[in-house]
N, C-alpha and C positions, 0 to 999 in steps of 0.2 A: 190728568190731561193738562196739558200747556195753555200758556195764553194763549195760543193763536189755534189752538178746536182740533189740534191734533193730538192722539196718544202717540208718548213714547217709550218703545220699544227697551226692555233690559237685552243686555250683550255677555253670553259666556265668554269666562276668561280667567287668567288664574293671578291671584295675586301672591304679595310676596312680603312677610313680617320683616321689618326692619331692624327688629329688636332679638326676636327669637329666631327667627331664619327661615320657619315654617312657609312650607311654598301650599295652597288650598283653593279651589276653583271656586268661584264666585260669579258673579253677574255686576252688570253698571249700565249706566243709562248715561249715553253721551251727552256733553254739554251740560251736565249735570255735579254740582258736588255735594258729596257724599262721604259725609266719617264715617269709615271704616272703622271696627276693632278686631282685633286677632282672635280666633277660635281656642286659640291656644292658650297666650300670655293678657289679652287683653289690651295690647298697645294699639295707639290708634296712629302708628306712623308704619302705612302698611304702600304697597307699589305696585301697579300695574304690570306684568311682564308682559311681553311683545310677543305675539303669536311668532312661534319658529316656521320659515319657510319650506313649502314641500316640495 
């Protein structure tokens, strides 16, 4: 819960290793940060990819 008495909400999304290249869907909670590590290699210099339009 936030300071201000509301829950926030996780967001599916797929992120992206920077290191290894491995693309894996995940979740985030906006306004929020969050160390990431890779499933993969373990690095934690991982990126957001941008929903593609339909």
């Amino acid at each position: 819960m936030s300071s201000d008495g509301q829950v926030k909400s996780r967001k599916p999304c797929t992120f992206k290793c920077l290191r290894c290249g491995l693309e894996y869907d995940g979740s985030y909670i906006p306004a929020v940060m969050e160390e990431l590590h890779c499933p993969q290699c373990d690095s934690n210099s991982q990126r957001r990819l941008k929903e593609k339009k339909k």
